[in-house]
C-alpha positions as CSV (number, residue, x, y, z in Angstrom):
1,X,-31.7,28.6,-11.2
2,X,-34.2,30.6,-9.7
3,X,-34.5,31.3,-5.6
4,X,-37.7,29.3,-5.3
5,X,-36.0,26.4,-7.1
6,X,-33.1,26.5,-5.2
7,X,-34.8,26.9,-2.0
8,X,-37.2,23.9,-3.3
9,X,-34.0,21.6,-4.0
10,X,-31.8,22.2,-1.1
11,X,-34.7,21.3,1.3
12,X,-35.4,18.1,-0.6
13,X,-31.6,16.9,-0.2
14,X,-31.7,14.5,2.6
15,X,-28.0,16.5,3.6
16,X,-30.0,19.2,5.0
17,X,-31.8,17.0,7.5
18,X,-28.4,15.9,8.5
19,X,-27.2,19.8,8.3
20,X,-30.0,20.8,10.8
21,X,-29.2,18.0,12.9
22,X,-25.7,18.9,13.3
23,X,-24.8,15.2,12.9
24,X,-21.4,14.3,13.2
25,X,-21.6,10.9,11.8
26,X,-22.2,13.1,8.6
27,X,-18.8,14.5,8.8
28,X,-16.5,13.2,5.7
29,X,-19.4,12.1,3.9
30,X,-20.4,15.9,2.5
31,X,-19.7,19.5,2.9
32,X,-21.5,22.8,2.4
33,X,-20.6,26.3,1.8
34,X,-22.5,29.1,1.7
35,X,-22.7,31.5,-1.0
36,X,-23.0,34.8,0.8
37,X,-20.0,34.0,3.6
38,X,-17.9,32.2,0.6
39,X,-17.1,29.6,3.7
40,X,-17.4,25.5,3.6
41,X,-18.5,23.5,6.8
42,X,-18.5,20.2,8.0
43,X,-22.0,19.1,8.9
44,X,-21.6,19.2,12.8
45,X,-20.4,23.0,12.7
46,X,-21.8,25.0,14.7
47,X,-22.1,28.1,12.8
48,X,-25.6,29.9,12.6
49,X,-28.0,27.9,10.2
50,X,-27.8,29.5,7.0
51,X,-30.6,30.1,4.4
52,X,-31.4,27.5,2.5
53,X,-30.7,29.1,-1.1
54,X,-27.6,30.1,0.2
55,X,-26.3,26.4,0.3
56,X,-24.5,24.1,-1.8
57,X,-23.3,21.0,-1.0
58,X,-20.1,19.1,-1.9
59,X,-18.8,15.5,-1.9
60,X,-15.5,16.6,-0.7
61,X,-13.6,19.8,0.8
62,X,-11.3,19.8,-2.5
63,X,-14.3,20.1,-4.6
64,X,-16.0,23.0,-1.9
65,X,-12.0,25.1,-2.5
66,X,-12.0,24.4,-6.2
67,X,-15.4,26.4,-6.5
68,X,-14.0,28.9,-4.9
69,X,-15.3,28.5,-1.2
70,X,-12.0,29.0,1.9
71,X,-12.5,26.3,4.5
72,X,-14.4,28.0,8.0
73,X,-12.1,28.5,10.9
74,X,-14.8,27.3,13.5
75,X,-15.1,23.6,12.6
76,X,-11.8,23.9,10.6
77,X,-13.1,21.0,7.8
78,X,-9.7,20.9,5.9
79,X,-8.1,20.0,9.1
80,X,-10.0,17.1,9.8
81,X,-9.7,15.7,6.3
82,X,-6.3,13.9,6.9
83,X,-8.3,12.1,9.8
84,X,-11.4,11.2,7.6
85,X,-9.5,9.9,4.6
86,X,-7.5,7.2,6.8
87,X,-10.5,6.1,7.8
88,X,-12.2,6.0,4.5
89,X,-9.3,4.6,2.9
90,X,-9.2,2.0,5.5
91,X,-12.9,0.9,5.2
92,X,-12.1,1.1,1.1
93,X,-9.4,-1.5,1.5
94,X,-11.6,-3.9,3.9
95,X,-14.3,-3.9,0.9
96,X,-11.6,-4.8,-1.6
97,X,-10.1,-7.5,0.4
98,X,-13.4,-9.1,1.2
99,X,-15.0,-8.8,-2.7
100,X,-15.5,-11.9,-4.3
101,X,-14.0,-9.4,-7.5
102,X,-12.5,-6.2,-7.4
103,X,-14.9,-3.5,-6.8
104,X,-14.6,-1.2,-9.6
105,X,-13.3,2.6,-9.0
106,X,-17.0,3.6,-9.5
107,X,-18.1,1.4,-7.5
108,X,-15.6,2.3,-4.2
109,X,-16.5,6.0,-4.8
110,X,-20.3,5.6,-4.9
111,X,-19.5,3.6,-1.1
112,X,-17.2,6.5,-0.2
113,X,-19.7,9.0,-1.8
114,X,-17.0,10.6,-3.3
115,X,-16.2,11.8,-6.9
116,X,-13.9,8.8,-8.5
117,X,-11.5,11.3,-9.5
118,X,-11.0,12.5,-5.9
119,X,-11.7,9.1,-4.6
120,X,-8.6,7.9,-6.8
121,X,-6.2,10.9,-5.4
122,X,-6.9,10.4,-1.8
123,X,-6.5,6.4,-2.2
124,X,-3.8,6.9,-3.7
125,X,-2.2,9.9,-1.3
126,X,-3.2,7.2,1.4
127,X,-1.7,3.6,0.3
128,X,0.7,4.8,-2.2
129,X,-1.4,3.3,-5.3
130,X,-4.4,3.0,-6.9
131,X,-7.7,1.0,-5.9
132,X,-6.8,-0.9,-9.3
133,X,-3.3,-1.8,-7.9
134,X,-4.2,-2.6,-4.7
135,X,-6.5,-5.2,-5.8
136,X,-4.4,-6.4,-7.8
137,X,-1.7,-6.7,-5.5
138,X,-4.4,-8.8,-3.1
139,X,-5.4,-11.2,-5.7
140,X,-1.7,-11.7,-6.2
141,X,-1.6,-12.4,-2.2
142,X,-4.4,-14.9,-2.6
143,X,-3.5,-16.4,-5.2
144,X,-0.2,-17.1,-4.1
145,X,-2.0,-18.5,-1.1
146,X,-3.9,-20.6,-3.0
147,X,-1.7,-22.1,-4.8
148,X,0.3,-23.6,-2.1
149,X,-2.4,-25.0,-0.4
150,X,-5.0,-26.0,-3.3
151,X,-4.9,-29.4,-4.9
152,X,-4.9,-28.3,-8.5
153,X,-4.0,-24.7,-10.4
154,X,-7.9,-24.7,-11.4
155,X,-9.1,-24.8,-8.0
156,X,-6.9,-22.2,-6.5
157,X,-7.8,-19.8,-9.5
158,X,-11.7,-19.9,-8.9
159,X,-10.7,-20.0,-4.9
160,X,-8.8,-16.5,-5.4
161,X,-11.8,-15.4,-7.2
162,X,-11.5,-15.3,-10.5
163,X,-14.5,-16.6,-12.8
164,X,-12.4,-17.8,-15.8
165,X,-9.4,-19.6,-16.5
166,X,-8.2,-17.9,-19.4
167,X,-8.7,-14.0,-17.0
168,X,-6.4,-15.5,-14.7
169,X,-3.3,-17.0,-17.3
170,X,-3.6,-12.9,-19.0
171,X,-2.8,-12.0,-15.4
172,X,-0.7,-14.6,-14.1
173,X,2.9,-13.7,-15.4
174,X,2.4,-10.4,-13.4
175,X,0.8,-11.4,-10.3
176,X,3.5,-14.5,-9.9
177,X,6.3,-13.5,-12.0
178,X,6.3,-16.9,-13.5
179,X,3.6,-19.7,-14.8
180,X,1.1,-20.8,-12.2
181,X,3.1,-24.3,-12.5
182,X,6.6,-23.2,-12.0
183,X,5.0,-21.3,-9.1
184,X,3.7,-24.8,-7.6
185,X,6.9,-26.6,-8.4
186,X,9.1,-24.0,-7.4
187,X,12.1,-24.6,-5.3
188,X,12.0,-28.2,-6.8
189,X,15.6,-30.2,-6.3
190,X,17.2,-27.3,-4.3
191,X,18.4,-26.9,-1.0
192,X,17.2,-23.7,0.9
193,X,19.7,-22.9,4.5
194,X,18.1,-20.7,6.7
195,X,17.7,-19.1,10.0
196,X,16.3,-16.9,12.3
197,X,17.4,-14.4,14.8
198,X,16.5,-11.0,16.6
199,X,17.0,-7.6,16.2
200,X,15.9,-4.3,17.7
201,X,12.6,-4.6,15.0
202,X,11.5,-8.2,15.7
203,X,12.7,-11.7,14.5
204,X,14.1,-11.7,11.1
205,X,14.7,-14.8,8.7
206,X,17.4,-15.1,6.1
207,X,17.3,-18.2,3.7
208,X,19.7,-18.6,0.7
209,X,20.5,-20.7,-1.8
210,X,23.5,-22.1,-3.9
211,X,23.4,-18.5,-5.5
212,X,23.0,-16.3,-2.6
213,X,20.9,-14.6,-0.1
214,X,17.1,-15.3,-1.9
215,X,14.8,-14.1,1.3
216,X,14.9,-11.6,4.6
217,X,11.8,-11.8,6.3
218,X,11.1,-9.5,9.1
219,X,8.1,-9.7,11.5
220,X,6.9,-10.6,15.0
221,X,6.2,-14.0,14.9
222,X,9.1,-16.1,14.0
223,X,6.6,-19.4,13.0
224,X,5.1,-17.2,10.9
225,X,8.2,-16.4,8.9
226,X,9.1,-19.7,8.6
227,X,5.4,-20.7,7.2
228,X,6.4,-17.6,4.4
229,X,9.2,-19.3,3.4
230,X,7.6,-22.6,3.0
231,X,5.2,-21.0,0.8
232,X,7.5,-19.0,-1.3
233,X,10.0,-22.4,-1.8
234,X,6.9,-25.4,-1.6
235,X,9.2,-28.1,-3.3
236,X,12.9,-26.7,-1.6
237,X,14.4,-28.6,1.4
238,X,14.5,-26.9,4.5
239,X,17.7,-27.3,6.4
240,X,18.2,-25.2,9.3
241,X,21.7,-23.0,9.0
242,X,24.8,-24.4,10.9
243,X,27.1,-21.9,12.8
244,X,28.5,-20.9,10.3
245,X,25.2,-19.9,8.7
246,X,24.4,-18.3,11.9
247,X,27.4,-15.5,10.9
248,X,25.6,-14.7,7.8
249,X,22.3,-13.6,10.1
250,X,24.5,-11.9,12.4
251,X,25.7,-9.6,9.7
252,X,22.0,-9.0,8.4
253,X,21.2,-8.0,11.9
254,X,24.4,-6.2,12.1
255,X,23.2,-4.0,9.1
256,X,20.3,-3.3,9.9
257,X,21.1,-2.0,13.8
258,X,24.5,-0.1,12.2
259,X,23.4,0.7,8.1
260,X,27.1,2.2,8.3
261,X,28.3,-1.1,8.1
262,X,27.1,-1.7,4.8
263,X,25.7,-5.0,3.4
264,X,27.6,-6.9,0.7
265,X,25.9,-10.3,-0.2
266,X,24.9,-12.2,-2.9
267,X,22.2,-12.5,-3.8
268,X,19.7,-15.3,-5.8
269,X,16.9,-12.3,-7.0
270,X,13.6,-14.0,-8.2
271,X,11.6,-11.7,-10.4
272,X,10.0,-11.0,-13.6
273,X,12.2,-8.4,-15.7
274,X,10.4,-5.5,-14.5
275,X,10.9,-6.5,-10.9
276,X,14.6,-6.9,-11.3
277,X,15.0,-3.3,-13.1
278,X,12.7,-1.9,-10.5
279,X,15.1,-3.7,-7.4
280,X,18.2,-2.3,-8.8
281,X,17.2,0.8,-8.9
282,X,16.6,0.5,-5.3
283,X,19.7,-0.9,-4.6
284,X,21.1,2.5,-6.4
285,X,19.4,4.7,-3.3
286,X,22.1,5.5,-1.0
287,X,21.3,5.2,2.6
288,X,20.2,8.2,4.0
289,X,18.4,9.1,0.8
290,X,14.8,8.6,-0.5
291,X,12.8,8.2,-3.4
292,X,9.3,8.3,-4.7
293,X,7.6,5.3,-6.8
294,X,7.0,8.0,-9.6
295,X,11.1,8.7,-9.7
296,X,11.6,5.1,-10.0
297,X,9.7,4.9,-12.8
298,X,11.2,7.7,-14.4
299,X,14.6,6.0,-13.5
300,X,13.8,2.6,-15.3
301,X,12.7,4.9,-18.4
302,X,8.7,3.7,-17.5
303,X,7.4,6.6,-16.5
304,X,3.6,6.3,-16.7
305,X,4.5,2.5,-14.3
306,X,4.4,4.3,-10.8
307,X,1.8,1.9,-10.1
308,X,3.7,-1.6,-11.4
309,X,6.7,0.3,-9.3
310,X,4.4,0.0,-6.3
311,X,3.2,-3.7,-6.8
312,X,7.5,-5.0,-7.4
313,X,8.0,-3.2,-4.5
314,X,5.2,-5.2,-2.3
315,X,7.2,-8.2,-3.7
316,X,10.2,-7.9,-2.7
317,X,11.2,-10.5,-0.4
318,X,15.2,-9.5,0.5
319,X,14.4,-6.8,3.0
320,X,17.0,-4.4,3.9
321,X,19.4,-6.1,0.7
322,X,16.9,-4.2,-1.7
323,X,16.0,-1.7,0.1
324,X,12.2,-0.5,-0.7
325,X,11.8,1.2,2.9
326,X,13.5,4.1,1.1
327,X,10.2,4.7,-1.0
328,X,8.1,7.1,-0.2
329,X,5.2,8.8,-1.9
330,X,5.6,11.8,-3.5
331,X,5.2,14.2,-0.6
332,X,7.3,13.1,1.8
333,X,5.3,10.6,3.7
334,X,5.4,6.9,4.4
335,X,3.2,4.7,2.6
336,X,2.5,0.5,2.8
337,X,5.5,-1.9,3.8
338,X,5.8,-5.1,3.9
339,X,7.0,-5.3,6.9
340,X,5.8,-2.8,8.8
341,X,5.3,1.0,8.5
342,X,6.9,1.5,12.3
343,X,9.8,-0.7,10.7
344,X,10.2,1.0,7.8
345,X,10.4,4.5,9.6
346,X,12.6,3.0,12.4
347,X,15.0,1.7,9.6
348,X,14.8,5.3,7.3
349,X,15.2,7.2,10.8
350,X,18.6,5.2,11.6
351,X,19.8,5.5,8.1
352,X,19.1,9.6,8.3
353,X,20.9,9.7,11.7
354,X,24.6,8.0,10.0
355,X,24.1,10.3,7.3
356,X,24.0,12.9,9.8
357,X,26.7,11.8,12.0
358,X,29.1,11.0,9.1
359,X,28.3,14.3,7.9
């Protein structure tokens, strides 16, 4: 391209308005670099206004580096990226939850004005998994919701938003782990004991069954837990725990203020196959350890299923018994719980320090 043309295009981008203006609210949305510094700015920088031709602009930093370009050490645009992309990622998952359908990948990056390949990484860097699985793992949230408050299957399918019946039975087995009817008539002829107490991270329900231990349910609001396991048992009967169901609390609480005490229970797991492979290879993390969805996968020989490992570990319902706190992403950091991310680091934290101490 010649000068004149270059000159000719960059002036007609509307992000040089913004680049004279020096307006921050432009920060996150682009970047430029100039060609004869090899630096890339964020919009507000206040570096000296470079020539036109010189500029090229970029959707993200990663894409400015990739081209070659080092980040500038006045406005320090690499830095602030971690900052941006919660944000972004944040206003991403508002538009997915409130979408009448999934917003496709294209679509999110086009609002994020980001390349979809980037847009994917950083989503995924952020939450832990994809745009696809997190909207799939809210449609499986509202559909479960539905369900238990919707007179028929057929209304709480088109309530959760989906236009066809038949869509909705090819996804149902994963999103519920059984038929939309045995979801409804769940917990039909059985007796569910529970009860709730407090520990150091809130109130925390345990319910079980004839077979075992089939929910811990951690949170703030104890009503709220209870209304959980209403919705996860609609047709069970509810019968509050006697004292010596009380003891059975006080050694879930004990566990989970002392993990050196260890928790042996049994357990009534409700899952789909994958779920069940993907919780006992949880159960196979020692405490003090982690692991990453993508080592999962490779332990339950599925690879390419980081993603699916993501969504059975959103569904897990025994907290603490299988113990998805001790996933992490793939650097290091803390992605979404269930319960809590402040919960899950307090509980990883507590479980690093008896390593330590035994150690």
């Amino acid at each position: 391209m010649s000068k004149q043309k270059q000159v000719v295009e960059t002036l007609s981008d509307p992000r040089w308005a913004e680049l004279i203006a020096r307006d921050a609210q432009a920060d996150g949305r682009f970047y430029y670099a100039v060609l004869t510094t090899g630096v890339y700015c964020r919009p507000s920088c206040g570096a000296r206004l470079p020539r036109p031709e010189n500029v090229r602009f970029f959707s993200s930093g990663q894409d400015a580096e990739q081209a070659g370009f080092r980040a500038c050490l006045r406005c320090k645009p690499d830095q602030a990226k971690a900052a941006s992309h919660t944000q972004l990622i944040a206003q991403l998952c508002r538009q997915i939850e409130i979408a009448d359908t999934p917003p496709s990948l294209a679509q999110l990056a086009q609002f994020a004005q980001l390349s979809p390949s980037y847009l994917q990484r950083i989503f995924k860097a952020e939450t832990g998994v994809s745009p696809k699985a997190y909207a799939a793992a809210h449609r499986g949230q509202k559909v479960r919701a539905h369900l238990a408050s919707s007179a028929s299957v057929t209304e709480a399918i088109y309530a959760a938003g989906y236009n066809s019946n038949g869509r909705f039975y090819e996804d149902a087995n994963q999103l519920l782990g059984m038929t939309p009817k045995n979801f409804r008539a769940r917990g039909s002829n059985t007796q569910i004991r529970f009860a709730v107490g407090e520990c150091s991270l809130g109130a925390i329900l345990v319910a079980a069954s004839q077979r075992g231990v089939c929910a811990i349910l951690m949170g703030d609001d104890p009503q709220a837990l209870l209304l959980d396991l209403q919705a996860r048992f609609l047709q069970a009967e509810l019968i509050g725990g006697d004292t010596d169901f009380e003891r059975l609390v006080a050694q879930v609480v004990g566990f989970v203020e002392m993990p050196q005490r260890g928790l042996d229970l049994p357990l009534d797991v409700r899952g789909t196959a994958f779920q069940q492979r993907v919780w006992q290879a949880l159960q196979d993390i020692p405490a003090g350890a982690t692991a990453s969805y993508s080592d999962i996968a490779q332990r339950i020989g599925a690879p390419k299923s980081a993603r699916a490992v993501a969504g059975a570990c959103a569904a897990n319902a025994l907290a603490v018994a299988i113990p998805c706190h001790r996933v992490v992403r793939n650097d290091g950091g803390l992605s979404g719980y269930r319960w809590g991310i402040e919960r899950k680091r307090a509980l990883l934290e507590r479980e690093a320090g008896v390593i330590r101490s035994d150690g």
